[in-house]
Legacy VTK file of the C-alpha trace (Angstrom):
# vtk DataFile Version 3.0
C-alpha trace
ASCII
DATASET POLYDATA
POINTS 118 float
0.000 0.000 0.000
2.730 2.388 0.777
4.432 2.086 -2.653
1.471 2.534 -4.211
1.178 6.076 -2.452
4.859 6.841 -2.765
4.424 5.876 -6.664
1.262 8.153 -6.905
3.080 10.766 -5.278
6.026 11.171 -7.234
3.729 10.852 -10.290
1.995 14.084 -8.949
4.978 15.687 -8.575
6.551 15.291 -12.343
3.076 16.407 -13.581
3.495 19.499 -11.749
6.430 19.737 -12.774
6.299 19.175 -16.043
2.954 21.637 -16.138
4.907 24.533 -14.676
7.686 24.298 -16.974
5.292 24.075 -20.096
2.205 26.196 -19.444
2.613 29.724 -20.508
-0.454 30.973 -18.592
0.019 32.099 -15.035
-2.892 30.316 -13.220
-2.201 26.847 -14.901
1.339 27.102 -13.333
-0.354 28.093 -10.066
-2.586 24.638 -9.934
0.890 22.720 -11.777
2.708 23.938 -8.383
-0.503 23.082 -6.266
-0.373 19.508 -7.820
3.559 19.408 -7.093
2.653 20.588 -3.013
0.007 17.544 -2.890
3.074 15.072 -4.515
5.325 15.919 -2.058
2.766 15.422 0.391
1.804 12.345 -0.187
5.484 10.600 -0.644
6.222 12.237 3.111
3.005 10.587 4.155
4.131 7.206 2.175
7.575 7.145 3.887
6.021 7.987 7.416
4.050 4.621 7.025
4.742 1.535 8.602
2.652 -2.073 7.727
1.454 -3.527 10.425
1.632 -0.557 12.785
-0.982 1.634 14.167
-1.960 5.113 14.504
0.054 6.785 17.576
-2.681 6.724 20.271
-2.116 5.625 23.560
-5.006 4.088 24.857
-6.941 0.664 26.128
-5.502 -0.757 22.630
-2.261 0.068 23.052
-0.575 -0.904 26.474
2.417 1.503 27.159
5.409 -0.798 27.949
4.381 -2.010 23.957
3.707 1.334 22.562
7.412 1.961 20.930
6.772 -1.482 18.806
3.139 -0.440 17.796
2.529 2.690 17.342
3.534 5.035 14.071
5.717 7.823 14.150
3.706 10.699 14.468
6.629 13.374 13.204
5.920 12.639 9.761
2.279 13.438 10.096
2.979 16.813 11.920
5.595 18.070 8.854
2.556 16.933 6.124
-0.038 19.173 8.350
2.362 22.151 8.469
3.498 21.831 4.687
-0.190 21.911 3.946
-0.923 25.163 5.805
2.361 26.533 4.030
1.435 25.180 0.888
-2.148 27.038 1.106
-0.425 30.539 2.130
1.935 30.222 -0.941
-0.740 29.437 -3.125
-3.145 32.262 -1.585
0.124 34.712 -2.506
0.250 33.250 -6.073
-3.124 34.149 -6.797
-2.845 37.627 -5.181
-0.031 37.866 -7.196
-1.130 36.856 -10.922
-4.442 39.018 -9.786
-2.088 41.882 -9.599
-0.091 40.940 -12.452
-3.310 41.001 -14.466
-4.654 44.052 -13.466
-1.526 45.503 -14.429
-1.277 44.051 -18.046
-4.758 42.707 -18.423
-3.296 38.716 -19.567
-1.895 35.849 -17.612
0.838 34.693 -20.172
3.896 34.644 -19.195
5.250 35.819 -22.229
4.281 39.512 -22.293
5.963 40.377 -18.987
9.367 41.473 -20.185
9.958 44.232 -17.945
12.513 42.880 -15.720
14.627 40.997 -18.722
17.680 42.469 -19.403
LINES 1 119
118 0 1 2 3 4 5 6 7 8 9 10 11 12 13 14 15 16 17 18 19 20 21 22 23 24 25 26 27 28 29 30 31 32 33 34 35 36 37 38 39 40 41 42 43 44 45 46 47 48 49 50 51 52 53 54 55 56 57 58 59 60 61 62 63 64 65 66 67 68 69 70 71 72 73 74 75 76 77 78 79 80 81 82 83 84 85 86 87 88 89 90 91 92 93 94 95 96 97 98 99 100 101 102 103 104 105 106 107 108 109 110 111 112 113 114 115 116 117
């Protein structure tokens, strides 16, 4: 099951990649990136998990003395949570950012902002 997800993810991650480096529009490279973030999540998720382990709650199920055998590290589960949040606020700042880009030129590709080339 974990390869599966670690496959999957790394999949999602060279069609972002491959999107952003091809689209010429601003918002398709936006969602390309987006798709990228969820590929990245996914293989930390995939390498967190271990078969035949279970979810790091200590309870009736779980007796302490055995809970270092049993249980799944939770670490790897915390960095996918925060890398979501992070991966929300960057794409929130993309958007305000080809919004502002468009107002200012009135198109999204790429192509006709040539003001900073030298």
């Amino acid at each position: 099951m974990a390869y599966i997800a670690m496959t999957t993810g790394f999949v999602l991650i060279l069609i972002g990649l491959y999107g952003a480096l091809t689209n010429r529009n601003i918002l398709r490279m936006i969602v390309a990136f987006t798709v990228a973030n969820t590929g990245v999540n996914l293989v930390m998720v995939a390498v967190g998990y271990l078969h035949g382990r279970t979810a790091p709650i200590l309870d009736a199920a779980v007796p302490v003395a055995e809970a270092a055998a049993r249980i799944i590290d939770p670490v790897p589960q915390a960095l996918v949570l925060t890398a979501i949040v992070i991966g929300v606020g960057v794409t929130a700042l993309m958007l305000a950012y080809a919004y502002k880009l468009y107002e200012s030129k009135r198109t999204l590709d790429i192509s006709a902002f040539k003001d900073l080339k030298w």
